[in-house]
C-alpha positions in Angstrom: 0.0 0.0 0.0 1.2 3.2 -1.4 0.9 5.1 2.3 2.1 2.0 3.9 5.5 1.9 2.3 7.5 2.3 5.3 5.9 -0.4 6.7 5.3 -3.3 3.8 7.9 -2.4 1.2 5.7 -3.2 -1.4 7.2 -1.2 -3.9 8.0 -2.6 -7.1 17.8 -2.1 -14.0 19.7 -0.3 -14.2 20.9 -0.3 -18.1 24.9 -0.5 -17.5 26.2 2.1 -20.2 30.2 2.3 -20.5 30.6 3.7 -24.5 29.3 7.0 -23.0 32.2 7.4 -20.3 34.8 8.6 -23.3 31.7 11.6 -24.1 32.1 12.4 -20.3 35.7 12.7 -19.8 35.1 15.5 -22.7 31.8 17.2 -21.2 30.0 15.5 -23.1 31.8 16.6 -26.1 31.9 19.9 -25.9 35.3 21.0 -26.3 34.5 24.7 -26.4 32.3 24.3 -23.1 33.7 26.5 -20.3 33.8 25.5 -16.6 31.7 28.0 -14.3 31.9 28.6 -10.4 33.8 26.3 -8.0 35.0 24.6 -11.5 35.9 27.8 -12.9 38.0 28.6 -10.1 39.4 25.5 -10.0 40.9 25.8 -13.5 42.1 29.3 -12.9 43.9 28.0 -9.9 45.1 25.1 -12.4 46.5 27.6 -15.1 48.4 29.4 -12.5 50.3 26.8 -10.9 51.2 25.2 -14.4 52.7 28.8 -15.2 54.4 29.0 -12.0 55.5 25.1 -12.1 53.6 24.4 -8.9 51.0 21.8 -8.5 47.9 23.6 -6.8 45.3 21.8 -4.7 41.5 22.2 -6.3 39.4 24.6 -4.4 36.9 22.6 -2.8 33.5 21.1 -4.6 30.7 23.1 -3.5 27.9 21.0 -3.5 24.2 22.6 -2.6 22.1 19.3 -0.9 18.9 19.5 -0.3 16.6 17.2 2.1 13.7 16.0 1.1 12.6 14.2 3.7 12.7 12.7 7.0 14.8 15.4 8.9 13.2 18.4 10.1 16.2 20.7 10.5 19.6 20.6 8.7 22.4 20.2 10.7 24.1 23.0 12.6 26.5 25.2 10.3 30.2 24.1 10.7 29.7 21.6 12.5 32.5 19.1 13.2 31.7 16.5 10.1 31.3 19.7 7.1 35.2 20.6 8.3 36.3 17.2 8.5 35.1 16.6 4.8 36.5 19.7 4.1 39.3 19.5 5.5 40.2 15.5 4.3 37.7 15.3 1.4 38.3 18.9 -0.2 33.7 18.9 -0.9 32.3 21.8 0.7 28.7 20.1 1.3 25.9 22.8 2.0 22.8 21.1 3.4 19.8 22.4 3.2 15.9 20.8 4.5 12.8 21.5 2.8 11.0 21.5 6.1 7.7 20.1 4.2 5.3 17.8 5.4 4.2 16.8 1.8 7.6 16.6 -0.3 5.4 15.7 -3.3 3.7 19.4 -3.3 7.3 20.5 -3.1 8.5 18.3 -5.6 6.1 19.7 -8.4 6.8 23.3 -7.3 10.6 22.6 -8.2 9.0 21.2 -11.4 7.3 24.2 -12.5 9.8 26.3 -11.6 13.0 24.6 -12.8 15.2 25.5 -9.7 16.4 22.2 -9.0 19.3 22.3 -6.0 22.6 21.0 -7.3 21.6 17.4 -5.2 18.2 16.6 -3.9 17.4 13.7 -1.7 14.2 12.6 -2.2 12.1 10.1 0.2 10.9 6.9 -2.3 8.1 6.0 -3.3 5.4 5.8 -6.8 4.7 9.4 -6.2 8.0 10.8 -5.6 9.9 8.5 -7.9 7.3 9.4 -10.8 7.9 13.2 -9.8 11.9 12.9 -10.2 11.7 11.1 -13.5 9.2 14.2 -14.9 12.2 16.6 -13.2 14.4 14.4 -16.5 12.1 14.4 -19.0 12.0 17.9 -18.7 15.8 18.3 -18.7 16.6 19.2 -15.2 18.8 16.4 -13.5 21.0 14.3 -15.3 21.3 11.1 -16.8 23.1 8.8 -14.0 23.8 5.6 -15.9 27.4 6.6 -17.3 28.3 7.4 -13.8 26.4 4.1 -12.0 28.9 2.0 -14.7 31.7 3.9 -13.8 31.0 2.9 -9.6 29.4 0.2 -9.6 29.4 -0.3 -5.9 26.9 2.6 -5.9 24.0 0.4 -6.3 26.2 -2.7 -4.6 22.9 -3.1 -2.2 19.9 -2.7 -5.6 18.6 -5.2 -7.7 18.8 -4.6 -11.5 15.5 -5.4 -12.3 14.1 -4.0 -9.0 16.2 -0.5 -10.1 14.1 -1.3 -13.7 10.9 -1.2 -12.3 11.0 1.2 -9.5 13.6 4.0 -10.2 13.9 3.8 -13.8 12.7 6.2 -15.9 9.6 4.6 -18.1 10.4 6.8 -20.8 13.9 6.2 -21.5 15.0 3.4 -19.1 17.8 5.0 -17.6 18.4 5.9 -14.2 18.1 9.6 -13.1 18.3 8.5 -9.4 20.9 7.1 -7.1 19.1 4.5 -4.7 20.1 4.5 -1.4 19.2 3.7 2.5 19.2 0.1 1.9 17.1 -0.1 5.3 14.7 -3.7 4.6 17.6 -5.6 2.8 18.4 -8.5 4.6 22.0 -8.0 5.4 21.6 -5.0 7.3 17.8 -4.4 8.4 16.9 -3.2 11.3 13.8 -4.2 13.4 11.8 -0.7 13.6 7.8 -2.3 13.5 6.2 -3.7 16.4 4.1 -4.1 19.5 5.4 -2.6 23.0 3.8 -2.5 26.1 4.4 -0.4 29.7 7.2 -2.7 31.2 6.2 -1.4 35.0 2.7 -2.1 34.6 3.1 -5.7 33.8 5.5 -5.7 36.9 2.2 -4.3 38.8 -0.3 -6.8 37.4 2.2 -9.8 37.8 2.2 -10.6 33.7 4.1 -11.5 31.2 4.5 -9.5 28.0 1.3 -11.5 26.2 2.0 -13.2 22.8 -1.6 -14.0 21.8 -4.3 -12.0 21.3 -6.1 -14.1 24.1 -3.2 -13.2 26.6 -2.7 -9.5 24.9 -7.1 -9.4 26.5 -6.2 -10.9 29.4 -2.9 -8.0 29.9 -5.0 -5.4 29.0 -8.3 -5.9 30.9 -5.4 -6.5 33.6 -4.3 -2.9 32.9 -7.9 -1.3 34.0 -8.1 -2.9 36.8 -5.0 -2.5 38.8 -3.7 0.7 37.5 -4.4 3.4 38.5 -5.1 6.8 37.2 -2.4 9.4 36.0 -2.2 13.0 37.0 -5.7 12.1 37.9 -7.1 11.2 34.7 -8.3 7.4 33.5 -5.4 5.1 32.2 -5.7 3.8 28.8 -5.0 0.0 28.4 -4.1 0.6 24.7 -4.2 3.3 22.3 -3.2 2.9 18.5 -2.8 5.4 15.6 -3.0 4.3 12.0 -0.4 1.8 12.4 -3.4 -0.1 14.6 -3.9 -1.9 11.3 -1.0 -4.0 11.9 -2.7 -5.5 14.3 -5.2 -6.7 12.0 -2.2 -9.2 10.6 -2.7 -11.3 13.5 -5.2 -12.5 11.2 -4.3 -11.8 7.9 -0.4 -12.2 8.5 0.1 -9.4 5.8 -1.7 -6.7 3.9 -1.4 -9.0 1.0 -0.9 -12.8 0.5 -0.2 -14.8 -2.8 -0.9 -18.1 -3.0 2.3 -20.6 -4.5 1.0 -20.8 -7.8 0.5 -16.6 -8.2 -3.0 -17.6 -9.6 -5.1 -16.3 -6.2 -4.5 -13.0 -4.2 -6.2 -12.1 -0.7 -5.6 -9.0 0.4 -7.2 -6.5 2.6 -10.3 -5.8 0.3 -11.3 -9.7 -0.1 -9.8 -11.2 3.2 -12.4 -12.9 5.3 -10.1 -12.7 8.1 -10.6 -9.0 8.9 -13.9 -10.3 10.3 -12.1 -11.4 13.1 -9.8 -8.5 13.4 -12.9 -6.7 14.0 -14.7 -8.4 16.5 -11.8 -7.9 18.4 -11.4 -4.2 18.4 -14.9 -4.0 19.2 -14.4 -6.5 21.9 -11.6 -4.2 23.4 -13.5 -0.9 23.0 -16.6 -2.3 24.3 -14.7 -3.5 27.4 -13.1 -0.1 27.7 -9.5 -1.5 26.7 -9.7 0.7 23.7 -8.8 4.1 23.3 -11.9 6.2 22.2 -9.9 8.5 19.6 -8.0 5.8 18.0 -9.3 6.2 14.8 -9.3 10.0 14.8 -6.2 11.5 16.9 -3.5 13.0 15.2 -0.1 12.2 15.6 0.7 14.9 18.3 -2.1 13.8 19.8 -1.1 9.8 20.0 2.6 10.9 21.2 1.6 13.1 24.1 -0.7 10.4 25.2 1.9 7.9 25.2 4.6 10.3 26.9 2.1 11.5 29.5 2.1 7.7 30.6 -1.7 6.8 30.6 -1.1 4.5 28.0 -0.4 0.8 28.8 0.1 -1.0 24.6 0.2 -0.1 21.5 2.0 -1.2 17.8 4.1 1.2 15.9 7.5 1.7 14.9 10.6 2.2 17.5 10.6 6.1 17.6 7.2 7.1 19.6 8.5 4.6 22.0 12.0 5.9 22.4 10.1 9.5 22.7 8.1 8.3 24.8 10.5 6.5 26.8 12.7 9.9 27.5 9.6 11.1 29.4 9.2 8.7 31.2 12.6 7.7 32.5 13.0 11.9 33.1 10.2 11.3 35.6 10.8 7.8 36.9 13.9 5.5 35.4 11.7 2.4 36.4 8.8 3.7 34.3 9.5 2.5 30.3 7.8 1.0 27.0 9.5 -2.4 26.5 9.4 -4.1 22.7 6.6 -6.7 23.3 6.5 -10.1 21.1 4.4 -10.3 17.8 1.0 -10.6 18.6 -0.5 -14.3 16.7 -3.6 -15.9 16.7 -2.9 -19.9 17.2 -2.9 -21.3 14.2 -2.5 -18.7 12.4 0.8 -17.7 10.4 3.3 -15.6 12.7 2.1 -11.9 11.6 4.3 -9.8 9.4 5.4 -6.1 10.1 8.6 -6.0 8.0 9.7 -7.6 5.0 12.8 -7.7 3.8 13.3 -5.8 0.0 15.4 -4.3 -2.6 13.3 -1.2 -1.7 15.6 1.7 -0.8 14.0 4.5 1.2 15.9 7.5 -0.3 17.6 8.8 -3.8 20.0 11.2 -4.9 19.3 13.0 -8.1 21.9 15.4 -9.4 20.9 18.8 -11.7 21.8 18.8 -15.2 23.1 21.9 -14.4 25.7 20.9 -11.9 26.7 18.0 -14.0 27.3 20.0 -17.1 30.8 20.2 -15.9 32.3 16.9 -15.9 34.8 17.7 -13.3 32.0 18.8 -10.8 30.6 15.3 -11.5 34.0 13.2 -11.4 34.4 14.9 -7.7 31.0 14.2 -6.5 31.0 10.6 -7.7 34.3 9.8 -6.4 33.1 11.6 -3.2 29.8 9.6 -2.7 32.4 5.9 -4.2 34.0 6.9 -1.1 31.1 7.3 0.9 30.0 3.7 0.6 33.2 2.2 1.3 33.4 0.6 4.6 35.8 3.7 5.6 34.0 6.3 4.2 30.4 4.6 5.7 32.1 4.2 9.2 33.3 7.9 9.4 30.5 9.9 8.1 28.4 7.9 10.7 30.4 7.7 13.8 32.9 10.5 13.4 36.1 11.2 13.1 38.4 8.7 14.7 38.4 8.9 18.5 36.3 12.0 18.6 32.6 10.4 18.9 33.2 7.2 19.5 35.8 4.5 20.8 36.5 0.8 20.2 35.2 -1.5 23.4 37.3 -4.5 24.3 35.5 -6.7 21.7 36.7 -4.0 19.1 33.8 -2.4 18.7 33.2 1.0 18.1 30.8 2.5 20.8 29.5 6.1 21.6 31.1 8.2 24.2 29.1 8.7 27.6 28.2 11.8 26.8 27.4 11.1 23.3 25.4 8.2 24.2 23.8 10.5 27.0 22.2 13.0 23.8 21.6 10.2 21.7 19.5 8.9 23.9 17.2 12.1 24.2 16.2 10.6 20.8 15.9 14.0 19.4 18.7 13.9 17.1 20.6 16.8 19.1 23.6 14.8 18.9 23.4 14.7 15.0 22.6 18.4 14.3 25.1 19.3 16.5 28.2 17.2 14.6 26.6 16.7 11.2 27.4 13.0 11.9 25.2 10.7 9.6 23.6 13.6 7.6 27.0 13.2 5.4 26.4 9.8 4.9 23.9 10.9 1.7 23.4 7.6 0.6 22.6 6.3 4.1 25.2 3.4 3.3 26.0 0.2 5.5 29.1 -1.0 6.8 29.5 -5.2 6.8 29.6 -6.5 9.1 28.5 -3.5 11.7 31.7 -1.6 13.2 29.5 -0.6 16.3 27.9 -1.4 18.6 24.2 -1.6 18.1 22.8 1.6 17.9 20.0 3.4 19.5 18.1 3.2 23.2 18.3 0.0 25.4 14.6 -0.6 24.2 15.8 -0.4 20.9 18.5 -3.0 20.7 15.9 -5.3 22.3 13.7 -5.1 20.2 16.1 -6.5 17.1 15.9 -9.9 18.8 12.2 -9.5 20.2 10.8 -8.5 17.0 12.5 -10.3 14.7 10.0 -13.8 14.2 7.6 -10.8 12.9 10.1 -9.9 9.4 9.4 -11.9 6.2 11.0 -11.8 2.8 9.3 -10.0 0.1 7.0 -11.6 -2.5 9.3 -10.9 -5.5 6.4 -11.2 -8.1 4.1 -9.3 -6.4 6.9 -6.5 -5.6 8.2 -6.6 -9.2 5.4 -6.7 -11.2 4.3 -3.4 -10.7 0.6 -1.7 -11.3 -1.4 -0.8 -14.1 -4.1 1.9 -14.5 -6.9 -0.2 -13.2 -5.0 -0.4 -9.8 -4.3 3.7 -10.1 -8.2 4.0 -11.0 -9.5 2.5 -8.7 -7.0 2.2 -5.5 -7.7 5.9 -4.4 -11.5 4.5 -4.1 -10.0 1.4 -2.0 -7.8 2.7 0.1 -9.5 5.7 1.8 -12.5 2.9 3.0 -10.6 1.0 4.9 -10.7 3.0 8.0 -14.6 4.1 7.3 -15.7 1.1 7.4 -13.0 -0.2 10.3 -14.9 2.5 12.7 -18.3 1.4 11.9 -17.2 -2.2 13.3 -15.3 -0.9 16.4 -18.4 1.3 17.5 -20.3 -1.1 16.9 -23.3 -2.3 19.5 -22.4 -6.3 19.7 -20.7 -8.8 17.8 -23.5 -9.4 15.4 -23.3 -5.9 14.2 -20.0 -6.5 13.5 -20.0 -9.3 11.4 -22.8 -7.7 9.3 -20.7 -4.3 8.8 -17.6 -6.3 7.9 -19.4 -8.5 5.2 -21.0 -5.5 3.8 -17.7 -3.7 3.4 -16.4 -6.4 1.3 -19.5 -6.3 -0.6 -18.6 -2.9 -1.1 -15.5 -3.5 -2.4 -16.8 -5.6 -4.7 -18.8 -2.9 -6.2 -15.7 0.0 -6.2 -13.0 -2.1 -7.8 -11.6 -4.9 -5.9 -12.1 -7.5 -8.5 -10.7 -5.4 -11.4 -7.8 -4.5 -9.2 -6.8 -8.1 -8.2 -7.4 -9.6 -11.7 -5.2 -7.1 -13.2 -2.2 -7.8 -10.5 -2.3 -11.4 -11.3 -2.2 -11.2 -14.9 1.1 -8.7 -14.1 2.1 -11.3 -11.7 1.5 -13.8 -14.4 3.3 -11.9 -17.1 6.4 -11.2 -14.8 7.2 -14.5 -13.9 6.6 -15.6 -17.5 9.2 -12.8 -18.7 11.4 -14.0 -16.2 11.3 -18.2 -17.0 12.3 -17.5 -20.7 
């Protein structure tokens, strides 16, 4: 699901060029072309020393970055990483954030306007990847494939024909975008999805963290009894924002599942199983385990809730946790949100909150403009080669050596005290502050880690806790893509889901229920479900025929 991406990875090669790299070393053929800017002044300084018989250093690559995405402040100017890269790496890297909450609007401003930063790093997806491949076809960023055969350990962590169906341009083929953040693939995944519960409260009530969604009733009716009120209001057992429909895979075990033979698709539109999922939200609100505004708060509004500490379960990724958790602990170290175990039905498949993919969360594109000069473009390439080397990945996220962080006995590298201390505030002061990680624009790994895990206590527990809840991803239904019946009728689908899920958790009894959940699969009937799934499995079918020849 399109909004779900950071959750499901369901999105769906790069063309390897080399007879262009002669063109390049001549920009592009232009022998009359002249260098401009940082490259101007870097052949001036050129000239002179060969007249003078010296051999002058190049004035450092300015490069203008912009964020596009999850940050919500660049980092602090001059910070310790932007003079370490100047002073070792000679690139001069200004970052900027677009400080938008919809970087698609943005994206299409840039579009109309033309004023396309010399790099952008865009968040992926359909709708931003489709936005950045209009920014080529109308001649603003440049053509990347020459440069992705040059370093091939650019796309080391990609899949060809994953890159072909989800980054490529569908116009041309060619690649107009560096992928990068390899955060779901296998090899370096973290666990960021999953249920946590009040770790104190279970101490109070004398319970384990539950693992079934008999035992998670049983915790949480546990919960309103023996707790007591907070700052004298009502605790609430469990509260949920939108990633509540994770709980729903108890049942379903995904938002999607293909049978072996890719000729029958259940997803969230024709799964009986919701049925279930239902009956037991309504069996939690009815009960009073449920909080009232779960389907309508706002994020703020979900957050403060669980930082105020009224709020005994819920399912999300690590980070409202870790929030939540510096709260907390500021008021009482014993009070915390602990990962909790996958929550399964018996009998059921183990649920899945993570798969892992090909799918890379971010992309660099680069303005035709900057890369007119092919000197600009050698620097920046060999800058970003460097950048997912195991050296150049360890330093721009730990430091410089010694400075952040030191090696433990088992040769580890591990934060200082007091650098642990800010990062645990979970509020990224330690980053802004030494522009470590933000330089790491590709978000590259290092294999196997050099550190320590990262992130809160809670955190690193949850990599083992969480972990029976990751999958792999469906390779035919991630590669093989959508066609316009899915984009005609999936912004009908989509939006339903949660009408029709409050209907069934107000609802009056079980009965009720039942009725409301049949009726909104009827419904989907009627607004495109069974268009939708027959045209995914004849692109299922098609892919894996393409692929057997």
């Amino acid at each position: 699901m399109k909004k779900q991406a950071k959750l499901i990875a369901t999105l769906m090669s790069v063309s390897m060029i080399g007879a262009s790299l002669a063109a390049c070393a001549k920009d592009n053929g232009n022998t009359n072309s002249k260098p401009t800017g940082t490259a101007a002044a870097s052949a001036t300084s050129s000239a002179a020393a060969s007249a003078s018989g010296a051999t002058a250093k190049e004035e450092p690559l300015k490069v203008n970055v912009m964020i596009m995405h999850t940050f919500d402040n660049a980092p602090q100017a001059n910070n310790r990483m932007h003079q370490w890269l100047l002073e070792n790496k000679n690139i001069d890297i200004q970052l900027t954030a677009a400080n938008t909450k919809t970087p698609a609007d943005r994206m299409n401003t840039m579009l109309a306007s033309g004023d396309i930063p010399d790099v952008v790093s865009i968040l992926t997806d359909d709708i931003n990847n489709a936005i950045a491949n209009k920014w080529a076809e109308a001649g603003y960023i440049a053509d990347l494939d020459p440069w992705l055969a040059k370093y091939p350990d650019l796309l080391k962590y990609t899949d060809p024909d994953f890159n072909k169906v989800t980054y490529a341009s569908k116009k041309d083929g060619k690649m107009y975008m560096i992928p990068g953040n390899p955060a779901a693939n296998k090899d370096v995944m973290q666990m960021v999805i999953g249920p946590m519960i009040r770790e104190d409260w279970l101490k109070q009530v004398g319970m384990s963290p539950p693992k079934t969604t008999d035992e998670l009733y049983a915790v949480l009716k546990a919960f309103k009894e023996k707790i007591p009120d907070v700052d004298g209001k009502p605790i609430i057992p469990a509260s949920f924002d939108n990633f509540r429909q994770l709980l729903m895979y108890s049942w379903t075990q995904n938002w999607f599942n293909l049978s072996a033979d890719n000729k029958t698709l259940t997803w969230w539109f024709n799964n009986p199983h919701i049925e279930d999922y239902m009956v037991f939200m309504n069996k939690l609100y009815k009960d009073g385990l449920l909080d009232r505004e779960t389907i309508t708060q706002q994020p703020a509004q979900y957050q403060a809730k669980l930082s105020s500490g009224r709020v005994g379960f819920t399912l999300n990724t690590n980070g409202p946790m870790d929030t939540a958790n510096g709260a907390l602990k500021a008021e009482d170290p014993a009070k915390r949100f602990i990962p909790n175990p996958p929550i399964q039905v018996p009998g059921l498949p183990m649920p899945v909150y993570q798969e892992s993919s090909f799918t890379m969360a971010q992309a660099l594109t680069v303005s035709k403009k900057f890369a007119e000069n092919t000197r600009n473009m050698e620097r920046l390439m060999e800058f970003l080669n460097w950048s997912v080397s195991n050296e150049g990945a360890t330093i721009l996220s730990t430091g410089p050596e010694g400075e952040f962080y030191v090696k433990n006995a088992d040769g580890l590298l591990e934060p200082k005290p007091e650098v642990k201390a800010q990062q645990d505030k979970a509020d990224r002061s330690f980053e802004t502050s030494s522009g470590v990680f933000y330089y790491n624009l590709l978000n590259a790994p290092v294999i196997p880690r050099p550190t320590v895990m990262p992130g809160t206590d809670e955190f690193q527990m949850a990599q083992t806790i969480w972990l029976p809840a990751v999958g792999e991803q469906n390779v035919p239904f991630n590669f093989s893509g959508t066609g316009p019946v899915w984009d005609k009728h999936w912004p009908n689908l989509w939006p339903e889901i949660s009408k029709w899920e409050a209907k069934a958790i107000f609802a009056d009894s079980e009965a009720e229920v039942r009725k409301i959940t049949k009726d909104m699969l009827e419904n989907f009937k009627k607004i495109g479900e069974p268009e939708v799934t027959a045209e995914k499995l004849k692109l299922i079918a098609d892919y894996v025929q393409k692929n057997q020849q």
